[in-house]
LUMFI-610323 format. One record per atom (N, C-alpha, C): residue number from 0; residue in three letters; chain; atom name; z, x, y. Coordinates in Angstrom, 2 decimals. Layout:
# LUMFI-610323
(atom NUM, "ALA", "A", "CA", (Z, X, Y));
...
***
This chain:
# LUMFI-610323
(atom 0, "UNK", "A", "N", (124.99, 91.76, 108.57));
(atom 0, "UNK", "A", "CA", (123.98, 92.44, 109.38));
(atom 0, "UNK", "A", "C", (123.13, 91.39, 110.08));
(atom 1, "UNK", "A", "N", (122.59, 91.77, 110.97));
(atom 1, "UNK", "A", "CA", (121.87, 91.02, 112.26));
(atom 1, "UNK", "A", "C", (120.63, 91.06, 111.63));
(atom 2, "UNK", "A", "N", (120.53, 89.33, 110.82));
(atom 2, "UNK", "A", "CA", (118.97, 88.80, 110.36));
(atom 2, "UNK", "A", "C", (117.45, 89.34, 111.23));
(atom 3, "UNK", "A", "N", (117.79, 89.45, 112.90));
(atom 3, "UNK", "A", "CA", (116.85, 89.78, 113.57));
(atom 3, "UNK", "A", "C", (115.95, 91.75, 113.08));
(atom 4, "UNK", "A", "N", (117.13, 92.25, 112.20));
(atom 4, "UNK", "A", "CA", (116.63, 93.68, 112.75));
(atom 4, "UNK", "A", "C", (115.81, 93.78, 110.85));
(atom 5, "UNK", "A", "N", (116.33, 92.71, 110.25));
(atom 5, "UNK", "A", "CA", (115.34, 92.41, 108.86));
(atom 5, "UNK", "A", "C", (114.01, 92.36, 109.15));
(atom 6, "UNK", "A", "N", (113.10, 93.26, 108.15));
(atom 6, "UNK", "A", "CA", (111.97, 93.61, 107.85));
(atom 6, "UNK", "A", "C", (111.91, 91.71, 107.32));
(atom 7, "UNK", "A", "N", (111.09, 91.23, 108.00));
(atom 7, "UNK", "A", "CA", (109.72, 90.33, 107.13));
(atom 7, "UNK", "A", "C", (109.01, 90.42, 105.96));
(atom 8, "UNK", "A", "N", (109.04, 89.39, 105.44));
(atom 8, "UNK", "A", "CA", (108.09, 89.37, 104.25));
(atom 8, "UNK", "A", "C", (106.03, 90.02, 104.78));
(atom 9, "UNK", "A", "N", (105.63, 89.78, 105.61));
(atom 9, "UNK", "A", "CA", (104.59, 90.23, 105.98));
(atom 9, "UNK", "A", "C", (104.22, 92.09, 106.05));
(atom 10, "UNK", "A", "N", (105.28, 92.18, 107.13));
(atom 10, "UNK", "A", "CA", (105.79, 93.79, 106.72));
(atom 10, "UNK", "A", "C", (105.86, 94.79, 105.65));
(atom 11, "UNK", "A", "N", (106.74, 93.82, 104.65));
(atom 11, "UNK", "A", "CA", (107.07, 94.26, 103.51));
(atom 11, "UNK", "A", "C", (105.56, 94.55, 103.10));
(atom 12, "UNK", "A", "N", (104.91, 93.31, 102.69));
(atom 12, "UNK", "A", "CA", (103.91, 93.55, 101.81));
(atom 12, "UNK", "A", "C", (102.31, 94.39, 102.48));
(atom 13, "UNK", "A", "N", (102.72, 94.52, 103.67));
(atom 13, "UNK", "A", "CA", (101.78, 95.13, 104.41));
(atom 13, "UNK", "A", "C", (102.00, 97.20, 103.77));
(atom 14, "UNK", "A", "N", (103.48, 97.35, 103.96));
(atom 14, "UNK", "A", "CA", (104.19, 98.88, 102.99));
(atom 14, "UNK", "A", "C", (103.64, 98.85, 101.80));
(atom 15, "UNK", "A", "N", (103.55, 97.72, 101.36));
(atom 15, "UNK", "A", "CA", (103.52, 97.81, 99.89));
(atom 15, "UNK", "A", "C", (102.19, 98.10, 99.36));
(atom 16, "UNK", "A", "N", (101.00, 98.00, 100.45));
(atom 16, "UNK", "A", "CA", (99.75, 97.86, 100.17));
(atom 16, "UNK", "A", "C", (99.24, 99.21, 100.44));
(atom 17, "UNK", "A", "N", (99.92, 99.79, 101.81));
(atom 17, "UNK", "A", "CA", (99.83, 101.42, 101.78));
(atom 17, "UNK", "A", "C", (100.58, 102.30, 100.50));
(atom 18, "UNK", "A", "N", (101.41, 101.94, 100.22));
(atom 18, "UNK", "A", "CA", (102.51, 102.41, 99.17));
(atom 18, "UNK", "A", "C", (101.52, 102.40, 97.99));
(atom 19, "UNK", "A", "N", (100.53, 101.43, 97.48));
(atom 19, "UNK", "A", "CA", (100.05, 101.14, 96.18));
(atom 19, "UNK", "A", "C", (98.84, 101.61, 96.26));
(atom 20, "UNK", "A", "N", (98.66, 102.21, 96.79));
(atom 20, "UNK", "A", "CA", (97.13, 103.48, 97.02));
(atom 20, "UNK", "A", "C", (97.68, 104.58, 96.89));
(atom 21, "UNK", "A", "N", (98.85, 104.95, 97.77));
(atom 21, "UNK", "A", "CA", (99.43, 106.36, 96.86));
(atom 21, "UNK", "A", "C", (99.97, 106.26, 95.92));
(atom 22, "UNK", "A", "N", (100.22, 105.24, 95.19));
(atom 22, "UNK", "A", "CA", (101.24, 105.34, 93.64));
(atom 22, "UNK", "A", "C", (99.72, 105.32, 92.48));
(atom 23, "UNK", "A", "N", (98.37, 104.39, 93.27));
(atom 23, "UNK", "A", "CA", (97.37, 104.51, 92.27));
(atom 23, "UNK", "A", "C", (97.32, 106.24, 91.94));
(atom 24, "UNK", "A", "N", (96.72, 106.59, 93.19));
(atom 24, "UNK", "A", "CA", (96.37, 107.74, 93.66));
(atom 24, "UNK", "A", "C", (97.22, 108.74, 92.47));
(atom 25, "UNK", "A", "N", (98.46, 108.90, 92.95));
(atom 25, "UNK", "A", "CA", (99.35, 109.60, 92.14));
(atom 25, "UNK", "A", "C", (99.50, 109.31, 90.17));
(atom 26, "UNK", "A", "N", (99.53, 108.53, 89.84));
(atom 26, "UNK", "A", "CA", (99.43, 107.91, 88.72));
(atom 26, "UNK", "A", "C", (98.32, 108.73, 88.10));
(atom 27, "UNK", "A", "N", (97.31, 108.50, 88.71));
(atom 27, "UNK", "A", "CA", (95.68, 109.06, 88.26));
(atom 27, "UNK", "A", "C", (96.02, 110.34, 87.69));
(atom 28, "UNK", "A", "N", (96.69, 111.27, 88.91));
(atom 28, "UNK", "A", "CA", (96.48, 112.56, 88.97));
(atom 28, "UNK", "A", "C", (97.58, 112.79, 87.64));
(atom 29, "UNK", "A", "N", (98.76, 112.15, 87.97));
(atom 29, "UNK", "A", "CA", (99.76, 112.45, 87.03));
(atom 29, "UNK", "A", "C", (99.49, 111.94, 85.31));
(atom 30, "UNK", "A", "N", (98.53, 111.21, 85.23));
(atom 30, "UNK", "A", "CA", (97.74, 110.65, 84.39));
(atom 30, "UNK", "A", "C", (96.66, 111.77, 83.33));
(atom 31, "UNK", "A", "N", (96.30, 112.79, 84.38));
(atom 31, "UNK", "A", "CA", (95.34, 113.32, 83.50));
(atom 31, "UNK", "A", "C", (95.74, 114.15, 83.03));
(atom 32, "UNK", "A", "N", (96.18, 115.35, 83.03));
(atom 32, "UNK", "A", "CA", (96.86, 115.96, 81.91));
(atom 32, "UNK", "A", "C", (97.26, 115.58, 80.08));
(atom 33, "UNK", "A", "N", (97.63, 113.91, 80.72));
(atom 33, "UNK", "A", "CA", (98.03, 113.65, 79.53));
(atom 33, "UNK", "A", "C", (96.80, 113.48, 78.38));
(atom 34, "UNK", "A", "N", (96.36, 112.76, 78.94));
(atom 34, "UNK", "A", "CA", (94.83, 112.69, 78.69));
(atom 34, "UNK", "A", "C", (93.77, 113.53, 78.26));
(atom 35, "UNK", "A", "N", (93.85, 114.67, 78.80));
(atom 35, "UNK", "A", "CA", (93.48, 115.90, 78.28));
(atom 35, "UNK", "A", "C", (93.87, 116.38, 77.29));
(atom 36, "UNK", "A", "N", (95.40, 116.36, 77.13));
(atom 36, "UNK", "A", "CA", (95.99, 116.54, 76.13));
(atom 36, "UNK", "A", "C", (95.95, 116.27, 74.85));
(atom 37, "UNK", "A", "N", (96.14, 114.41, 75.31));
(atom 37, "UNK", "A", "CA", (96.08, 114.05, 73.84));
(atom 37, "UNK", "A", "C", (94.52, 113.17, 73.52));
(atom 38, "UNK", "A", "N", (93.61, 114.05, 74.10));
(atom 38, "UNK", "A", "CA", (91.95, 113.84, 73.58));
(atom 38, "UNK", "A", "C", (91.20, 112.30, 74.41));
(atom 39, "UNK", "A", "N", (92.05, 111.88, 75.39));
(atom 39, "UNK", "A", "CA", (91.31, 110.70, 75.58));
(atom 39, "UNK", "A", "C", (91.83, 109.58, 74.97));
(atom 40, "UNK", "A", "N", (91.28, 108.34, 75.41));
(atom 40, "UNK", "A", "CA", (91.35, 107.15, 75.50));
(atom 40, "UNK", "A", "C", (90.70, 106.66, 73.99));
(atom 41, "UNK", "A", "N", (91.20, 107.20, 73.22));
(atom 41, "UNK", "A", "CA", (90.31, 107.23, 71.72));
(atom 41, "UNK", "A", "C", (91.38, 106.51, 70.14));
(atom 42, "UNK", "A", "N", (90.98, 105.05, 70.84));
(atom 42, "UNK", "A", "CA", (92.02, 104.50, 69.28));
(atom 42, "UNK", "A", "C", (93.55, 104.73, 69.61));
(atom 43, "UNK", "A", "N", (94.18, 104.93, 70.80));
(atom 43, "UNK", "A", "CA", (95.50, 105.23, 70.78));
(atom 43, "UNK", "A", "C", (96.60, 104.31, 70.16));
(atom 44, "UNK", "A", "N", (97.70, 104.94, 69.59));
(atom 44, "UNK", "A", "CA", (98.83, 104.08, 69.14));
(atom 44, "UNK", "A", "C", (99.26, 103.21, 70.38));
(atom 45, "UNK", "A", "N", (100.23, 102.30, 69.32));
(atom 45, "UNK", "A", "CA", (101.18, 101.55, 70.71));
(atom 45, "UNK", "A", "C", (102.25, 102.56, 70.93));
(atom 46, "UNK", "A", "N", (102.48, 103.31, 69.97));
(atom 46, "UNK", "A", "CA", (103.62, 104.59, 70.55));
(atom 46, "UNK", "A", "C", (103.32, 105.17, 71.66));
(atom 47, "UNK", "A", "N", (101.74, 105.81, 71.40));
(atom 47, "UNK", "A", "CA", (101.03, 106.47, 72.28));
(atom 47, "UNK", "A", "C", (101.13, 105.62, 73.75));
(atom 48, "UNK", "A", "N", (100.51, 104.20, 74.05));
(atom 48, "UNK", "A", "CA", (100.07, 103.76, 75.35));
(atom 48, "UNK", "A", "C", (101.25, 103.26, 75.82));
(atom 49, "UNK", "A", "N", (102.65, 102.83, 74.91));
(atom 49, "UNK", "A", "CA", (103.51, 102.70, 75.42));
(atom 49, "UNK", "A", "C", (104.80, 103.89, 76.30));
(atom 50, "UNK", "A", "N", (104.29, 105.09, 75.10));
(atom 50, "UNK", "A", "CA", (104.78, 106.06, 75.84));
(atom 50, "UNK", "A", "C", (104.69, 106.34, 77.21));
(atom 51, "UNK", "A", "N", (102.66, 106.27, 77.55));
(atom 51, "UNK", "A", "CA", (102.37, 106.73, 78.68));
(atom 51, "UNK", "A", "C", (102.80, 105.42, 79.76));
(atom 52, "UNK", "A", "N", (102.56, 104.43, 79.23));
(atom 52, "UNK", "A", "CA", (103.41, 103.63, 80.65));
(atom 52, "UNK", "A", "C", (104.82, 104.19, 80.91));
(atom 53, "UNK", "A", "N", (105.60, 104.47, 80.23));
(atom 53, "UNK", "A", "CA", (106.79, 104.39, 80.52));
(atom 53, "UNK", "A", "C", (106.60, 106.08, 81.66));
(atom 54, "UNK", "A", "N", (106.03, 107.01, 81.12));
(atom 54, "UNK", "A", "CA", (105.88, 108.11, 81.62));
(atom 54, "UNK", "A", "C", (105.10, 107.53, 83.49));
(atom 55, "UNK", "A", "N", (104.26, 106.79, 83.59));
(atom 55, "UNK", "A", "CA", (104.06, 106.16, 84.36));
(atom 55, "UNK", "A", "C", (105.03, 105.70, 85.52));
(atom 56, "UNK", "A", "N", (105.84, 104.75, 84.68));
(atom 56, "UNK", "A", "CA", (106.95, 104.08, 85.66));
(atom 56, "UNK", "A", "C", (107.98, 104.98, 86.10));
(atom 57, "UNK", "A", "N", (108.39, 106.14, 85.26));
(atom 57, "UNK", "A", "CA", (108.91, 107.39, 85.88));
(atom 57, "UNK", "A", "C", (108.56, 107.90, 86.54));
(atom 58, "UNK", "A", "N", (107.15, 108.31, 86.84));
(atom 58, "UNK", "A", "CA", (106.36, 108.86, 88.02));
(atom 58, "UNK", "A", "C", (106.20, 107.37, 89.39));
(atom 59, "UNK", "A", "N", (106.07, 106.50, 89.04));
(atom 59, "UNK", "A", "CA", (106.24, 105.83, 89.63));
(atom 59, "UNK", "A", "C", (107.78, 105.53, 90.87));
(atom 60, "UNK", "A", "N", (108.24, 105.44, 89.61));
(atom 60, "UNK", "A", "CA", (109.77, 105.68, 90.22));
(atom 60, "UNK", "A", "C", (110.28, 106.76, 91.11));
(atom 61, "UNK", "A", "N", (109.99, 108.28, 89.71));
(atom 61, "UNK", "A", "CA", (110.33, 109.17, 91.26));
(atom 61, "UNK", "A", "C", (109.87, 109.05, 92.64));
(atom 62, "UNK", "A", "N", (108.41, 108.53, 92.97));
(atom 62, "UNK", "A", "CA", (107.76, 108.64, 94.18));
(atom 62, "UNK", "A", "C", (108.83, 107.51, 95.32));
(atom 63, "UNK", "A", "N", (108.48, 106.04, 94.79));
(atom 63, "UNK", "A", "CA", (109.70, 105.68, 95.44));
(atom 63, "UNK", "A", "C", (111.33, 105.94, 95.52));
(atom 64, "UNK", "A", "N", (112.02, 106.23, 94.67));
(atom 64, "UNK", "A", "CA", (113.50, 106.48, 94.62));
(atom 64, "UNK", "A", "C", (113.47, 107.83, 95.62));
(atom 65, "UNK", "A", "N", (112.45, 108.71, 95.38));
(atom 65, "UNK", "A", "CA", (112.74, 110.15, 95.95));
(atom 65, "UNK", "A", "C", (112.78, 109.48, 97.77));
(atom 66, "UNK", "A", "N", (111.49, 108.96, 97.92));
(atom 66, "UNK", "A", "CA", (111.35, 108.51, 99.29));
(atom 66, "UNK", "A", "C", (112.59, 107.88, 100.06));
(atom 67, "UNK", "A", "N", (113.28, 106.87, 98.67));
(atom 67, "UNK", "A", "CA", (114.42, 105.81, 99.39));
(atom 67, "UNK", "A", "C", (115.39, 106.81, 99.46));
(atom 68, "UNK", "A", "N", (115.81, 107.53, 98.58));
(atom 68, "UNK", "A", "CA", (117.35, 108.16, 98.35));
(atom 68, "UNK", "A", "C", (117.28, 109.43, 99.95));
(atom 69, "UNK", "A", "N", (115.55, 109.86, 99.88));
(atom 69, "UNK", "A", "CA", (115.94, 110.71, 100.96));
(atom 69, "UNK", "A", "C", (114.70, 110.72, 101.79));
(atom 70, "UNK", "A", "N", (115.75, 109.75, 103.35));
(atom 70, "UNK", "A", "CA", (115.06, 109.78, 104.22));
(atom 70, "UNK", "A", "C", (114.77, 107.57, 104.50));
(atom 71, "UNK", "A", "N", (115.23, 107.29, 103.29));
(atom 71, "UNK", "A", "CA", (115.07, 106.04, 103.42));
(atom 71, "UNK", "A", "C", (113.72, 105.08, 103.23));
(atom 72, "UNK", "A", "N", (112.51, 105.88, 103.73));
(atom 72, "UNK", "A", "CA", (111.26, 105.67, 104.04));
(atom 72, "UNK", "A", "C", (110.38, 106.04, 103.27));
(atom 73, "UNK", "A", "N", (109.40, 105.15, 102.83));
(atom 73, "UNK", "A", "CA", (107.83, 105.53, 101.82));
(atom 73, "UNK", "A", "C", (107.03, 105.81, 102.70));
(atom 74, "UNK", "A", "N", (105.93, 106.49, 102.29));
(atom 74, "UNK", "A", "CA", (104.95, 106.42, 103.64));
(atom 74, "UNK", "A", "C", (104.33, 105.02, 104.47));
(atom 75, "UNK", "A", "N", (104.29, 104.02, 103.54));
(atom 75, "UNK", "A", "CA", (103.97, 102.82, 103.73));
(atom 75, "UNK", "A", "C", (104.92, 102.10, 104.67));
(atom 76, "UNK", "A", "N", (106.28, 102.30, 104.77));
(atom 76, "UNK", "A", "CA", (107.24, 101.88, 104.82));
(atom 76, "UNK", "A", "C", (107.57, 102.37, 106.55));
(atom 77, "UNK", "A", "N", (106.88, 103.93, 106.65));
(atom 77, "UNK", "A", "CA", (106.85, 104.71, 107.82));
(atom 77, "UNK", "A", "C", (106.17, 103.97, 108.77));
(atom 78, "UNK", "A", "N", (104.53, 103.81, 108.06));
(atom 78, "UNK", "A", "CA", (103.48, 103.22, 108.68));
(atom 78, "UNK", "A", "C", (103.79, 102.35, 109.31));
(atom 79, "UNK", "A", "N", (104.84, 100.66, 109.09));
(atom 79, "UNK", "A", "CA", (104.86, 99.74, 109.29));
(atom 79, "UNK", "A", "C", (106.36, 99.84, 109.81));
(atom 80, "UNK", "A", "N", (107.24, 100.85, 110.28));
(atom 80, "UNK", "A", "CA", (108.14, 101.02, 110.71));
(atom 80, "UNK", "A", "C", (109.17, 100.20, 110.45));
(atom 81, "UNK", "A", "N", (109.55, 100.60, 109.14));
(atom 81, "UNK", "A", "CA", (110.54, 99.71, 108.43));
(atom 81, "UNK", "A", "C", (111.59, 100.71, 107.07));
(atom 82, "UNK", "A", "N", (112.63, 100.71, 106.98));
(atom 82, "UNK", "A", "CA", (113.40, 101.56, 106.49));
(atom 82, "UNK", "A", "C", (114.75, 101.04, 105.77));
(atom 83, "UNK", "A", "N", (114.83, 101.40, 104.18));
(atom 83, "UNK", "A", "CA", (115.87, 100.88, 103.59));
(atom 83, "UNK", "A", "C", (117.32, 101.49, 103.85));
(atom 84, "UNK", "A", "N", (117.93, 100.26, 103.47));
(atom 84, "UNK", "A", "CA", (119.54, 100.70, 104.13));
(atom 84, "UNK", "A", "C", (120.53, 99.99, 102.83));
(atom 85, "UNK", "A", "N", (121.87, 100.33, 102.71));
(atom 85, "UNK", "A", "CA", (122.96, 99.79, 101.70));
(atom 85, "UNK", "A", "C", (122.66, 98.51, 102.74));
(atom 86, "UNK", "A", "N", (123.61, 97.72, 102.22));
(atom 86, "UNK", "A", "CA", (124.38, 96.70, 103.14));
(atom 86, "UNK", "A", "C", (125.06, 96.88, 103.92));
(atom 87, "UNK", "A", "N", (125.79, 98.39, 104.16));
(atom 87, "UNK", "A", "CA", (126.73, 98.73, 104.84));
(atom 87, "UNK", "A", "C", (126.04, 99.51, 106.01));
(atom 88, "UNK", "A", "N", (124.84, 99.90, 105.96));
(atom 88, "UNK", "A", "CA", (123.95, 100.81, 106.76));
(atom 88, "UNK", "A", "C", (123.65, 102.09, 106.19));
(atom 89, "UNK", "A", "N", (124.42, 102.57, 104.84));
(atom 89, "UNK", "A", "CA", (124.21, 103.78, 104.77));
(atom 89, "UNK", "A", "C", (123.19, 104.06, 104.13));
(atom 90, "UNK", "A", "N", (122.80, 105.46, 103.87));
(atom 90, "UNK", "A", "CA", (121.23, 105.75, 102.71));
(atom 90, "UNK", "A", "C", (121.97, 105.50, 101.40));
(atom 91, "UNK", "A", "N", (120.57, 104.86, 100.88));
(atom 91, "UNK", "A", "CA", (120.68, 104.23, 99.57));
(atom 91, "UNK", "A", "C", (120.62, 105.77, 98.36));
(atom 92, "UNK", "A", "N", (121.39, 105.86, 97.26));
(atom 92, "UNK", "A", "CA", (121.39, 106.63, 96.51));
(atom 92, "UNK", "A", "C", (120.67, 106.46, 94.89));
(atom 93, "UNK", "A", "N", (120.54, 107.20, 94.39));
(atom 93, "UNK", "A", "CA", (119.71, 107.10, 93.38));
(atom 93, "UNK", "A", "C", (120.27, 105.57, 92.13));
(atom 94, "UNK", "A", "N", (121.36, 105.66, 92.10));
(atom 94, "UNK", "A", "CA", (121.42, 104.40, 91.29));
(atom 94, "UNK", "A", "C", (121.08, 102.91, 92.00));
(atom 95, "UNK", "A", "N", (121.48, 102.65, 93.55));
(atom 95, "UNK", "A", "CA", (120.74, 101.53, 94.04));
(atom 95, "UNK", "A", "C", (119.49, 102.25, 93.76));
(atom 96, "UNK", "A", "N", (118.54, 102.96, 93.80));
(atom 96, "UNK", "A", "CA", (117.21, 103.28, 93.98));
(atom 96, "UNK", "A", "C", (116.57, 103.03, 92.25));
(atom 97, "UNK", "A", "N", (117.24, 102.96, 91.70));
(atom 97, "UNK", "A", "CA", (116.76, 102.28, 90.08));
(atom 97, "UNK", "A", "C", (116.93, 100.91, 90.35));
(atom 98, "UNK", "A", "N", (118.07, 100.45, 90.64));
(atom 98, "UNK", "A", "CA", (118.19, 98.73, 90.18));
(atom 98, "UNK", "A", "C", (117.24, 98.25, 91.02));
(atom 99, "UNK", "A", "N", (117.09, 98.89, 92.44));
(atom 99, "UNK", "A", "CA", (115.96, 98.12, 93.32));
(atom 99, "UNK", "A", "C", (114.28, 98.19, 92.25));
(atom 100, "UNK", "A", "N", (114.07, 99.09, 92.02));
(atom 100, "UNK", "A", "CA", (113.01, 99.43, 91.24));
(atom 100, "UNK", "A", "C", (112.57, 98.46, 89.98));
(atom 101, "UNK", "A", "N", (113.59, 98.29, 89.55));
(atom 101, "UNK", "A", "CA", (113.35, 97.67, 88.07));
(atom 101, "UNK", "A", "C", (113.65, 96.27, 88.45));
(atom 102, "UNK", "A", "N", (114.77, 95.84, 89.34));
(atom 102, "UNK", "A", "CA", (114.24, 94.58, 89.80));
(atom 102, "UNK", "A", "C", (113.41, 94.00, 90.91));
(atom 103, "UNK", "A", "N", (112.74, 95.25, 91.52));
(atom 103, "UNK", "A", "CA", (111.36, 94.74, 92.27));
(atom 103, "UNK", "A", "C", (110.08, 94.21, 91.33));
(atom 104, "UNK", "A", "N", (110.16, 95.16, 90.11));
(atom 104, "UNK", "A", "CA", (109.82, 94.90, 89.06));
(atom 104, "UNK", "A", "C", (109.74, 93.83, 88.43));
(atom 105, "UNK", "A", "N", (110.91, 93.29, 88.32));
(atom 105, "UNK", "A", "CA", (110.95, 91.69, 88.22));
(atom 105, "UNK", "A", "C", (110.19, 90.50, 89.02));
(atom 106, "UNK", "A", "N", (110.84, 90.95, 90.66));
(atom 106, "UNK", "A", "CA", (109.86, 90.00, 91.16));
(atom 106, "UNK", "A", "C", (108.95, 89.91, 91.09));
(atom 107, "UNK", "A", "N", (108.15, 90.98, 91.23));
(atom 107, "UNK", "A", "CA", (106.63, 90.90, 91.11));
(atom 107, "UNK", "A", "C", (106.64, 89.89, 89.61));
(atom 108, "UNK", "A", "N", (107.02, 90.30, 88.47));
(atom 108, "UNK", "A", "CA", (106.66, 89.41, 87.42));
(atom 108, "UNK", "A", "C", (106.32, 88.32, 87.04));
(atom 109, "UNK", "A", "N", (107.53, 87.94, 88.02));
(atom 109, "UNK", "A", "CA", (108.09, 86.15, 87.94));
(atom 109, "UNK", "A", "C", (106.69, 85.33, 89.16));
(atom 110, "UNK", "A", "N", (105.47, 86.37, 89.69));
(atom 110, "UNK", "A", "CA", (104.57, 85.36, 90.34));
(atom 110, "UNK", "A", "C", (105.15, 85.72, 91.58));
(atom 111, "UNK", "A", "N", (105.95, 87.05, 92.29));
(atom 111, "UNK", "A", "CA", (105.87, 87.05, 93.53));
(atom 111, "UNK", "A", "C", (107.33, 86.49, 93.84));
(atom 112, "UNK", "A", "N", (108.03, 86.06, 93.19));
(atom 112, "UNK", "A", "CA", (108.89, 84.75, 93.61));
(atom 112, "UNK", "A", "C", (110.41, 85.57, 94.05));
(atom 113, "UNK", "A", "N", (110.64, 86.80, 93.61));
(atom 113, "UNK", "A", "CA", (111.51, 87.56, 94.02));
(atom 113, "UNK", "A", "C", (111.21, 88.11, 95.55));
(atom 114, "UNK", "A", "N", (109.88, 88.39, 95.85));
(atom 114, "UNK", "A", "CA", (109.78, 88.74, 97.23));
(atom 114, "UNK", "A", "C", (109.95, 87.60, 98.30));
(atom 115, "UNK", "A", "N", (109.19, 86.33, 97.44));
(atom 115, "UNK", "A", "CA", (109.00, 84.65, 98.38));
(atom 115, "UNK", "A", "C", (110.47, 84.75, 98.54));
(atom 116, "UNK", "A", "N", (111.78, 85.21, 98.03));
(atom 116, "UNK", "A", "CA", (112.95, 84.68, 98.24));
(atom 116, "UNK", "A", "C", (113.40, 85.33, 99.62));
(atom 117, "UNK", "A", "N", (112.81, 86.32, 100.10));
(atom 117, "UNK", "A", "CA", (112.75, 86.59, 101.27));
(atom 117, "UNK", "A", "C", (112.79, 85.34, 102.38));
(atom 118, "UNK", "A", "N", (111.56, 84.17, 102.32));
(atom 118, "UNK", "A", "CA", (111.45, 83.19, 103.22));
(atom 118, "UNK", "A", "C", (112.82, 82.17, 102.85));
(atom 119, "UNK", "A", "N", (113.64, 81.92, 102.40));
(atom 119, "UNK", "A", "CA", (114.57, 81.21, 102.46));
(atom 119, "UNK", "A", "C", (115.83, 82.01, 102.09));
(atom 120, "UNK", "A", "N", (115.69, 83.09, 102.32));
(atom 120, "UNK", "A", "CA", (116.83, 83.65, 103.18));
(atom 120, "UNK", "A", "C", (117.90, 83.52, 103.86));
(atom 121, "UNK", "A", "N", (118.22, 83.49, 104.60));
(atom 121, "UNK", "A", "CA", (119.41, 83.63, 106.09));
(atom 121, "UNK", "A", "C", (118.88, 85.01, 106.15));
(atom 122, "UNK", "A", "N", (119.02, 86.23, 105.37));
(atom 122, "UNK", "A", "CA", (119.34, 87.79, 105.98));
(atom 122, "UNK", "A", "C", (118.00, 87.72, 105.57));
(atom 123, "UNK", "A", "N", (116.82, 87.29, 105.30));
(atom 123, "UNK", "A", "CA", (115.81, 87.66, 104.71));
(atom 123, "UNK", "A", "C", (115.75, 88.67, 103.44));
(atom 124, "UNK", "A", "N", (116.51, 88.71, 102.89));
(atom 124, "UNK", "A", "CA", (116.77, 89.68, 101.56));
(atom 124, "UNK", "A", "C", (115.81, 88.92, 100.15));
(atom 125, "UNK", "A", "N", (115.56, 90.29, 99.79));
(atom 125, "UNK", "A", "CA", (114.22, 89.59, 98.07));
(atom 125, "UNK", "A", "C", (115.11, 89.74, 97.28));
(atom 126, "UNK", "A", "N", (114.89, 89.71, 96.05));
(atom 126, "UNK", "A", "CA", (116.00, 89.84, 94.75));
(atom 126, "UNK", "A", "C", (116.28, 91.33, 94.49));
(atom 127, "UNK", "A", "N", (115.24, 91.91, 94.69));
(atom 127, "UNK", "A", "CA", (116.12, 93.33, 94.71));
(atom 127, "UNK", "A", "C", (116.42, 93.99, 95.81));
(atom 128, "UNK", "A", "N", (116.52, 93.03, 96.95));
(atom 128, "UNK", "A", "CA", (117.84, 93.90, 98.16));
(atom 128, "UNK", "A", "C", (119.31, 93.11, 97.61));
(atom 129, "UNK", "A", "N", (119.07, 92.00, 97.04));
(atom 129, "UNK", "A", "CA", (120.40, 91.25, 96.74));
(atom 129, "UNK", "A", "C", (120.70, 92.47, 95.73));
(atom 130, "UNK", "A", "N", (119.94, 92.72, 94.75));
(atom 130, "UNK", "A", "CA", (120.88, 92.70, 93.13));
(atom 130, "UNK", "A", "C", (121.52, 94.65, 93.41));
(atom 131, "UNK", "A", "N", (120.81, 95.07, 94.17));
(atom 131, "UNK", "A", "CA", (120.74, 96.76, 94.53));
(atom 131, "UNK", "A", "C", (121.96, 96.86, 95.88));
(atom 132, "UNK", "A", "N", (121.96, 96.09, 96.53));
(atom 132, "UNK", "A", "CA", (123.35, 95.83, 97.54));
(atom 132, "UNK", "A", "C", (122.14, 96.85, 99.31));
(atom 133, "UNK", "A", "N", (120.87, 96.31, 99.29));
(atom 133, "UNK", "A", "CA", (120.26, 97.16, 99.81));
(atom 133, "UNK", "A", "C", (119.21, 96.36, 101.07));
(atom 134, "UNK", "A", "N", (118.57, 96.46, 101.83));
(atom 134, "UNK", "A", "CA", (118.00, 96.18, 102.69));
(atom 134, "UNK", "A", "C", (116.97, 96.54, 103.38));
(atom 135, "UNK", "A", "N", (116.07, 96.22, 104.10));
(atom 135, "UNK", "A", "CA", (114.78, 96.65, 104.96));
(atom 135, "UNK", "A", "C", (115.36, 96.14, 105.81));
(atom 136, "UNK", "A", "N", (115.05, 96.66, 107.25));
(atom 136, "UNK", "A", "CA", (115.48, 97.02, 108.58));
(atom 136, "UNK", "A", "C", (113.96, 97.36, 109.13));
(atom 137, "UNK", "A", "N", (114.12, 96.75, 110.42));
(atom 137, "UNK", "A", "CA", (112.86, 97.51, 111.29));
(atom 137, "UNK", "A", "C", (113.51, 98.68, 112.04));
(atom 138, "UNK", "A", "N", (112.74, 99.82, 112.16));
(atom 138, "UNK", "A", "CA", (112.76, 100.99, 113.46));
(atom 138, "UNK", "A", "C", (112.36, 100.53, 114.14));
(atom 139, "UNK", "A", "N", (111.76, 99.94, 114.66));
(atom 139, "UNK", "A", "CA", (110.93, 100.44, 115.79));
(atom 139, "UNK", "A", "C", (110.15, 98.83, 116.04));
***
């Protein structure tokens, strides 16, 4: 694929900054129930707080995977007119839409260094367009 029609690292993280106000946003909301539920923030187990992250990263997940698998686009992603693709061009399906996830996941971990792999590139690809077989593209 034609390096020119690759989303930038600037781009990217410009999506990512609209993207992470609606995932706070959402989190919160999807957050309280539980909370209600199980009485508050009061002495919880590690069963307990580990549960709710994980319940977290599922809500997390659906919001992006739902966005990628259909339609390609997060709102963030809209904003900054930029849209995921296979390698081949086609829409990405729910199993690339996990591995991208859990190893975007990664990058962020490692200090950013999965997205920095973007700048030494050739196709501009991060570690999870490599490991997911997947890509950012500009529209527009």
């Amino acid at each position: 694929m034609d390096p020119t029609q690759s989303a930038g690292l600037g781009r990217r993280l410009l999506a990512i900054v609209y993207d992470a106000i609606i995932v706070l946003a959402l989190l919160f909301v999807a957050s309280v129930p539980v909370v209600v539920l199980t009485g508050g923030p009061v002495e919880q187990s590690l069963l307990y707080r580990s549960s709710l992250q994980i319940y977290e990263l599922l809500v997390a997940f659906a919001f992006f995977g739902g966005f990628w698998h259909h339609g390609g686009q997060t709102l963030g992603m809209r904003a900054w007119r930029i849209r995921i693709v296979r390698d081949d061009g086609t829409a990405i399906g729910w199993r690339d839409a996990a591995v991208r996830f859990l190893v975007a996941i990664v990058s962020w971990a490692v200090f950013g260094f999965g997205f920095l792999w973007s700048l030494v590139d050739a196709e501009r690809r991060t570690w999870h367009d490599i490991a997911s077989n997947t890509r950012l593209i500009r529209t527009g």
